[in-house]
PyMOL commands that place a pseudoatom at each C-alpha (Angstrom):
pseudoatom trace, name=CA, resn=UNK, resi=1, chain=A, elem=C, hetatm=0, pos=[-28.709, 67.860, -4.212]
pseudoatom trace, name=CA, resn=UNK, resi=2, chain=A, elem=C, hetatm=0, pos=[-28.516, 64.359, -2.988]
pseudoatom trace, name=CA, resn=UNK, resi=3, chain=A, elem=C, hetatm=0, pos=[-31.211, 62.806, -5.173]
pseudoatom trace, name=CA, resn=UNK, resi=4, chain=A, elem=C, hetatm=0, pos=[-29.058, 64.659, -8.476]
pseudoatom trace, name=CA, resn=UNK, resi=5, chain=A, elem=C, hetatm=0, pos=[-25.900, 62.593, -6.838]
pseudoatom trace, name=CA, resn=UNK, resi=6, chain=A, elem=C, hetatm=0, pos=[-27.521, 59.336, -7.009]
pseudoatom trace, name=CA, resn=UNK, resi=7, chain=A, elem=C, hetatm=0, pos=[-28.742, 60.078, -10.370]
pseudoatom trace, name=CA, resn=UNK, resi=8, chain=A, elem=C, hetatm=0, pos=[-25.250, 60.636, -12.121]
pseudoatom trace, name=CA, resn=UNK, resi=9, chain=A, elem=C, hetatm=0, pos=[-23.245, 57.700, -9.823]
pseudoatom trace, name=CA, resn=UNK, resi=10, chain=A, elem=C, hetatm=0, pos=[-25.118, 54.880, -10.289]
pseudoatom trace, name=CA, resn=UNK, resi=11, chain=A, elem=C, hetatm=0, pos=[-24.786, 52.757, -6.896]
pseudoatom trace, name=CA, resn=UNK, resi=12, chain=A, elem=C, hetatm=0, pos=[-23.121, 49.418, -6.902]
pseudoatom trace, name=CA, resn=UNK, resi=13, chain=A, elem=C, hetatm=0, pos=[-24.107, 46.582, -4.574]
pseudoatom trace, name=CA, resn=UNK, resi=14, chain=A, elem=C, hetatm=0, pos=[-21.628, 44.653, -2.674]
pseudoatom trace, name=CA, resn=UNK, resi=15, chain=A, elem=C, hetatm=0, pos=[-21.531, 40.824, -2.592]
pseudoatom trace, name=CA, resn=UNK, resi=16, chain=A, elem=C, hetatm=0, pos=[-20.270, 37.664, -4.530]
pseudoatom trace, name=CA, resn=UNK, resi=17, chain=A, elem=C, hetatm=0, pos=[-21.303, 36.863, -7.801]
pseudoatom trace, name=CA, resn=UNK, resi=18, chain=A, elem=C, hetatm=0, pos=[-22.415, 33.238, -9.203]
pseudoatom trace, name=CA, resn=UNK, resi=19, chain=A, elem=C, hetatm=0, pos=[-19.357, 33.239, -11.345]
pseudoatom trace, name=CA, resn=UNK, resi=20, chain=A, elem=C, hetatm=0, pos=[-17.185, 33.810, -8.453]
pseudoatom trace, name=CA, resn=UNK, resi=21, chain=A, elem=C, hetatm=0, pos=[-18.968, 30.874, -5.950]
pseudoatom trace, name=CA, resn=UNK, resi=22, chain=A, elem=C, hetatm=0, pos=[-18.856, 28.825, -9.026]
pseudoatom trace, name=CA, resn=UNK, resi=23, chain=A, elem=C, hetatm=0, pos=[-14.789, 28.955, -9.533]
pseudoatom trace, name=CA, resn=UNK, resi=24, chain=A, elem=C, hetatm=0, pos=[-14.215, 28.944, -5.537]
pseudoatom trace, name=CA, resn=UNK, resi=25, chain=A, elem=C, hetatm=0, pos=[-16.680, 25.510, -5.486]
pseudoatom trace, name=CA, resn=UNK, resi=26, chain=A, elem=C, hetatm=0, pos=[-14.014, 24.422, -8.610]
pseudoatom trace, name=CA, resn=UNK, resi=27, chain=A, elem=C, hetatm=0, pos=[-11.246, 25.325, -7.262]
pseudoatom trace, name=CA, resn=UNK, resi=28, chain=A, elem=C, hetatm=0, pos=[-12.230, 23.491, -3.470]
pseudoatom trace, name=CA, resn=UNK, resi=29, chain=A, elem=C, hetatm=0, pos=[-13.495, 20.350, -5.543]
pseudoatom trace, name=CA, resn=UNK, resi=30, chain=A, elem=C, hetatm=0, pos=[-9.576, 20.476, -7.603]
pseudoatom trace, name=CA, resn=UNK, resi=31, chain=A, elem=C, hetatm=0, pos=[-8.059, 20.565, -4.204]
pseudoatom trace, name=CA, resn=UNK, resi=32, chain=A, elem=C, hetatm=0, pos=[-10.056, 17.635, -2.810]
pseudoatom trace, name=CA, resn=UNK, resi=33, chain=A, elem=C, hetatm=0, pos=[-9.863, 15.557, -6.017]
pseudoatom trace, name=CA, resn=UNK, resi=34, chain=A, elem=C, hetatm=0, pos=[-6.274, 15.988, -5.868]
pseudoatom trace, name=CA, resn=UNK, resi=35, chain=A, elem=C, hetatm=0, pos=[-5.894, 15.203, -2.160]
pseudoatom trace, name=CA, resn=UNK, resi=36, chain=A, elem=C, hetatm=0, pos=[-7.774, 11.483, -2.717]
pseudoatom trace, name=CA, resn=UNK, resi=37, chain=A, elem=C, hetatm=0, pos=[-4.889, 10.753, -5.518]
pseudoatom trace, name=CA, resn=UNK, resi=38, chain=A, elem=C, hetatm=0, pos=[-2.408, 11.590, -2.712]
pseudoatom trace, name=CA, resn=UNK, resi=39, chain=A, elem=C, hetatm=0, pos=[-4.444, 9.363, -0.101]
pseudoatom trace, name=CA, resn=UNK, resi=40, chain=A, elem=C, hetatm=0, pos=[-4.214, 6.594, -2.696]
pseudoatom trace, name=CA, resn=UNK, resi=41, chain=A, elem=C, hetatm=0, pos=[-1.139, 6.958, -3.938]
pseudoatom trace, name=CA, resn=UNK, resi=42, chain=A, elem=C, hetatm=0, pos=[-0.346, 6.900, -0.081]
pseudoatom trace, name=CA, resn=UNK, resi=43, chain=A, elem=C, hetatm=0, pos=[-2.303, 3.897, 0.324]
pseudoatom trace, name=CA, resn=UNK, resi=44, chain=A, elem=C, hetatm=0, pos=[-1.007, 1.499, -2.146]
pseudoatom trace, name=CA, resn=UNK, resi=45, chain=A, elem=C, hetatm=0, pos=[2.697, 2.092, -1.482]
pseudoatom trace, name=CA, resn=UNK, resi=46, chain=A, elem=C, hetatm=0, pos=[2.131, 1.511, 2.882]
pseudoatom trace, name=CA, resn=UNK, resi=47, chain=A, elem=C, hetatm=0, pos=[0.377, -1.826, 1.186]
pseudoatom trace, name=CA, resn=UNK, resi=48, chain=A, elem=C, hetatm=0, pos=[3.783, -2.619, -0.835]
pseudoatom trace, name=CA, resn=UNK, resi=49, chain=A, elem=C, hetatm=0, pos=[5.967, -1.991, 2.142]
pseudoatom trace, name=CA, resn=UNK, resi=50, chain=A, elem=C, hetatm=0, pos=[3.917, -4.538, 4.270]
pseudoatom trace, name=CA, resn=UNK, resi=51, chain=A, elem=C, hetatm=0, pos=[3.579, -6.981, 1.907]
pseudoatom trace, name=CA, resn=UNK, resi=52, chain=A, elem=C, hetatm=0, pos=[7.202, -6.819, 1.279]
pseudoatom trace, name=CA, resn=UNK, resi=53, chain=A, elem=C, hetatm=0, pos=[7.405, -7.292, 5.308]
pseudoatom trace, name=CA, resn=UNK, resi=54, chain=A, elem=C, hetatm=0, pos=[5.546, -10.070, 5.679]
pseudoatom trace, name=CA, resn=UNK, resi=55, chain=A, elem=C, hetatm=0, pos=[7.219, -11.949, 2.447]
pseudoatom trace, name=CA, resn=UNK, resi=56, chain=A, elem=C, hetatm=0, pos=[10.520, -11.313, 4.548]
pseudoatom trace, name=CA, resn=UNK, resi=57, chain=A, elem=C, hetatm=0, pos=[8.771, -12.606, 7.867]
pseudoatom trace, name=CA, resn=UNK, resi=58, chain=A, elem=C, hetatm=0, pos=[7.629, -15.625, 5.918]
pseudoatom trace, name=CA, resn=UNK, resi=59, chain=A, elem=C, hetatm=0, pos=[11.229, -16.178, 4.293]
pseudoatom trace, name=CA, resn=UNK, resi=60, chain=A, elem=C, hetatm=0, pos=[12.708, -15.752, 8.184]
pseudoatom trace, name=CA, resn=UNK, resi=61, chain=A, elem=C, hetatm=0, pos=[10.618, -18.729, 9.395]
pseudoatom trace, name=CA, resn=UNK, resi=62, chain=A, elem=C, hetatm=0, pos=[11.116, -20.823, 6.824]
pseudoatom trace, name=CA, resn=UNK, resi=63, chain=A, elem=C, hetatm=0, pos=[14.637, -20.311, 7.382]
pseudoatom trace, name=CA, resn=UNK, resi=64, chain=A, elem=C, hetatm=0, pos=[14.266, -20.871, 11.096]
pseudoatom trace, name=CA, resn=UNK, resi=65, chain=A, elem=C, hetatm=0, pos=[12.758, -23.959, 10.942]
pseudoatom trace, name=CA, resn=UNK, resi=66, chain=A, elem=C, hetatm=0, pos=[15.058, -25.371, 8.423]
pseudoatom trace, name=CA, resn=UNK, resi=67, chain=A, elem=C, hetatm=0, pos=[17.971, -24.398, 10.975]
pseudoatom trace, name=CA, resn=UNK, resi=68, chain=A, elem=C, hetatm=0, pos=[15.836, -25.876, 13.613]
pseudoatom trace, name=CA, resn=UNK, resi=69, chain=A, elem=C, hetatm=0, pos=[15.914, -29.485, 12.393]
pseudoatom trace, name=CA, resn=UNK, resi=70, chain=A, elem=C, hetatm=0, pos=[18.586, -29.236, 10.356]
pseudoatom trace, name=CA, resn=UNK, resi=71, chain=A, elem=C, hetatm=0, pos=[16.899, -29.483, 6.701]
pseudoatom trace, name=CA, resn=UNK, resi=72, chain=A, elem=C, hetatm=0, pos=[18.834, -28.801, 3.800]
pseudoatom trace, name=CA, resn=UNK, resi=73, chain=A, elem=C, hetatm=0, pos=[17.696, -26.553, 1.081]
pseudoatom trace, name=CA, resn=UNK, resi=74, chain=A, elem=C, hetatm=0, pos=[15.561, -28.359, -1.762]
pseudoatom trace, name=CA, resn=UNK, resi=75, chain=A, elem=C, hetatm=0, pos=[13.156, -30.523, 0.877]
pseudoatom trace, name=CA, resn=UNK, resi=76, chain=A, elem=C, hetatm=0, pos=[9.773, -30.729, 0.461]
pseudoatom trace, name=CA, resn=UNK, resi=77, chain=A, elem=C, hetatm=0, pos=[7.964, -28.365, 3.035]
pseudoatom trace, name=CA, resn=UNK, resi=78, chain=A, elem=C, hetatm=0, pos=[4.694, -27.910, 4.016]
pseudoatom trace, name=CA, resn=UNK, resi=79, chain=A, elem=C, hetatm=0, pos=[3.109, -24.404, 5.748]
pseudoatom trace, name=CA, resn=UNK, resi=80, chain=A, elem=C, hetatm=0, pos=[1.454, -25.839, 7.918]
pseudoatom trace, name=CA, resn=UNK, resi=81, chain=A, elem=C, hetatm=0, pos=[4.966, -27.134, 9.020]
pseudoatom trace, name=CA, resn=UNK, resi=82, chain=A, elem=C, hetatm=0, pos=[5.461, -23.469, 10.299]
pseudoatom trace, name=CA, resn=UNK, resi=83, chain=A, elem=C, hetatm=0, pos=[2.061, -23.165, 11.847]
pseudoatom trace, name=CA, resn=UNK, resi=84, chain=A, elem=C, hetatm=0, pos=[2.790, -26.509, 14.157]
pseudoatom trace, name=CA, resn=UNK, resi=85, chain=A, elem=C, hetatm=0, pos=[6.285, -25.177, 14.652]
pseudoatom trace, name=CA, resn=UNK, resi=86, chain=A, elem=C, hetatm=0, pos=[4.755, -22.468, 16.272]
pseudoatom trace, name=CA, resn=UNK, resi=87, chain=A, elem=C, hetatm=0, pos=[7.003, -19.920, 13.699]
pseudoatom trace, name=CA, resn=UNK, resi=88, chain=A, elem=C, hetatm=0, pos=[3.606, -18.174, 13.157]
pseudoatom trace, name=CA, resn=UNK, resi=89, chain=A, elem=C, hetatm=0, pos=[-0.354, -18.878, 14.363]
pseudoatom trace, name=CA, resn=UNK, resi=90, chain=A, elem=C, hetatm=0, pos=[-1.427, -18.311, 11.122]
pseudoatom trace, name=CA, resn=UNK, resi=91, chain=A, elem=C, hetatm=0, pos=[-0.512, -18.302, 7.897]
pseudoatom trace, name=CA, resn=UNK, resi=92, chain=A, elem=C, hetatm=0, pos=[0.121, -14.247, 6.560]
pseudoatom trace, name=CA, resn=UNK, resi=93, chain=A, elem=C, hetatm=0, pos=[-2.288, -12.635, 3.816]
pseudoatom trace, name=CA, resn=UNK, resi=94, chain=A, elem=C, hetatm=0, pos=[-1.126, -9.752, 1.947]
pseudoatom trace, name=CA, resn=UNK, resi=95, chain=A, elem=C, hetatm=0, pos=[-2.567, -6.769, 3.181]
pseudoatom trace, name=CA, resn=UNK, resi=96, chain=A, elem=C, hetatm=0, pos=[-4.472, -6.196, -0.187]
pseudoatom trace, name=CA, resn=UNK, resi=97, chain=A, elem=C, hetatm=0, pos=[-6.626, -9.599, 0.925]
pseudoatom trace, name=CA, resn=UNK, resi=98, chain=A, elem=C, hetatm=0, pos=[-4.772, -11.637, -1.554]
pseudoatom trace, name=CA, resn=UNK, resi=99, chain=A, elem=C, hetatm=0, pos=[-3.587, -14.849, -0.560]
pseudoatom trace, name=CA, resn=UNK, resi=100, chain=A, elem=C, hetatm=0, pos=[0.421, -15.743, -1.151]
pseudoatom trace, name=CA, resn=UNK, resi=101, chain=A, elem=C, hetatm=0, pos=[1.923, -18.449, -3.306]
pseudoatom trace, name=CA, resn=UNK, resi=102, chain=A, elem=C, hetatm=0, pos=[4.436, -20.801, -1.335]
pseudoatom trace, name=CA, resn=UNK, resi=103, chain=A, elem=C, hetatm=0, pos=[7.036, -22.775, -2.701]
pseudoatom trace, name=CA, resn=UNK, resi=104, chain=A, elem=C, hetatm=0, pos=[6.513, -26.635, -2.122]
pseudoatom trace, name=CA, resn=UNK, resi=105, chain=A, elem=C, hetatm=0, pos=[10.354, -26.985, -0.768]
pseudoatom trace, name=CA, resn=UNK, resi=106, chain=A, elem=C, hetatm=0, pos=[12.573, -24.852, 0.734]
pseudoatom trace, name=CA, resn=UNK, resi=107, chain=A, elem=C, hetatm=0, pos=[14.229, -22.743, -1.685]
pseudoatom trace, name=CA, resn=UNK, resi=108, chain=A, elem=C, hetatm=0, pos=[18.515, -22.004, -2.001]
pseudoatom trace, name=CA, resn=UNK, resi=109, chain=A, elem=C, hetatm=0, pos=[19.957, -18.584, -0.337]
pseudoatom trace, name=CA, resn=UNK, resi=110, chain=A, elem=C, hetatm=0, pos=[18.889, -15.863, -2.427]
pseudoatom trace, name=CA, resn=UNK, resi=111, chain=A, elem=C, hetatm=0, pos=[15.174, -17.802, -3.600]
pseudoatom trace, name=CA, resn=UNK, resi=112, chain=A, elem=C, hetatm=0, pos=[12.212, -16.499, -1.737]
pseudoatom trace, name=CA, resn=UNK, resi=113, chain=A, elem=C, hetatm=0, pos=[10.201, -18.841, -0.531]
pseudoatom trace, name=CA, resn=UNK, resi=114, chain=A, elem=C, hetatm=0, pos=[6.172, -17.252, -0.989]
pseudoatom trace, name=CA, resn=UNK, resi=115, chain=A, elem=C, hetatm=0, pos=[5.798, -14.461, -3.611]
pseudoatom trace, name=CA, resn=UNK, resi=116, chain=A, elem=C, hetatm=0, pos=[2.888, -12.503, -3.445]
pseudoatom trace, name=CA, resn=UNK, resi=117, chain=A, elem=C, hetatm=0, pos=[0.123, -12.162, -6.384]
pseudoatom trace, name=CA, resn=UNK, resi=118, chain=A, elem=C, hetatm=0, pos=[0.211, -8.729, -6.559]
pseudoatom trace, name=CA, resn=UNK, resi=119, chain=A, elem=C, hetatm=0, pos=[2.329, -7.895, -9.576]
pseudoatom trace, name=CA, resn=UNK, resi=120, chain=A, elem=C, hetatm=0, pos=[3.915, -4.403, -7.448]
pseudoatom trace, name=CA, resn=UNK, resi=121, chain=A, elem=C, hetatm=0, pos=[4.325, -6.722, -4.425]
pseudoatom trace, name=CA, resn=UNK, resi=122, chain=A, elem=C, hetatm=0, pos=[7.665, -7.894, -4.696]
pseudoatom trace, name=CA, resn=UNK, resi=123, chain=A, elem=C, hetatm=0, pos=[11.153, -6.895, -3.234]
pseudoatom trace, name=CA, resn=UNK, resi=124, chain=A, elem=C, hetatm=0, pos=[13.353, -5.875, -5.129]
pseudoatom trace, name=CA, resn=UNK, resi=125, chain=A, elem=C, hetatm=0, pos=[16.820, -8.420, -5.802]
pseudoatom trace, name=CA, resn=UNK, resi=126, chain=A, elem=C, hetatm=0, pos=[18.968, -6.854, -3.538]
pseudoatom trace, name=CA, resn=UNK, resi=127, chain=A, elem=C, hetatm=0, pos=[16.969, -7.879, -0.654]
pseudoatom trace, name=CA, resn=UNK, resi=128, chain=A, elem=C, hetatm=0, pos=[16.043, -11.352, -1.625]
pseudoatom trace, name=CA, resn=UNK, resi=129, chain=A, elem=C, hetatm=0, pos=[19.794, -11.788, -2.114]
pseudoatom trace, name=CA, resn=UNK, resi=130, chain=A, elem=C, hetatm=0, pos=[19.931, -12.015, 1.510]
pseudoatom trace, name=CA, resn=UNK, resi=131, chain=A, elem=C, hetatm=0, pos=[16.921, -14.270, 2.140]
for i in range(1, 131): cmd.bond("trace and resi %d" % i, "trace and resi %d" % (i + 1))
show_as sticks, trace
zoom trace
């Protein structure tokens, strides 16, 4: 009686199919691909926020060494003026690598002083109001 069983039920076997690794491997891949556009995305805006930092650094020493010896706005300055004044050691690089542009005098209230190459770089009005 148990052979007749078998006969009429055919057994199935248990286990994954290819199809089924194949769309768990997708779906993993989907996951990870959209996890390095979140890394990235995460990346370039810490980048922005530190550039922005050290354009507002570089604006705070040039205003402390105009207040310093008593310069008024519209001199000619040079950065390595702030180096020798000892406002920084060296001069600041965008954290991207780039290099920033300085201003060859010291610019009115509300002017920043270095801008950075990067076009996403920049602060927005409000806070260089302040500078």
């Amino acid at each position: 009686m148990n052979s007749l069983k078998n006969i009429t039920r055919p057994s199935r076997q248990r286990g994954t199919t290819l199809i089924e690794l194949s769309v768990v491997i997708a779906v993993l891949l989907l996951l990870v691909g959209v996890l390095f556009i979140g890394i990235t995305a995460w990346k370039n805006g810490a980048n922005t926020a530190a550039c922005i930092v050290n354009l507002s650094s570089i604006q705070k020493a040039v205003r402390g060494y105009q207040n310093m010896n008593g310069i008024p706005n519209g001199t000619a300055i040079d950065v390595t003026a702030l180096t020798t004044g000892g406002f920084w050691t060296t001069s600041p690089v965008c954290p991207t690598g780039t290099s920033y542009v300085f201003s060859a005098t010291i610019p009115n209230q509300g002017t920043a002083y270095a801008t950075c190459t990067v076009a996403n770089h920049a602060p927005s009005t409000a806070n260089v109001a302040n500078w």
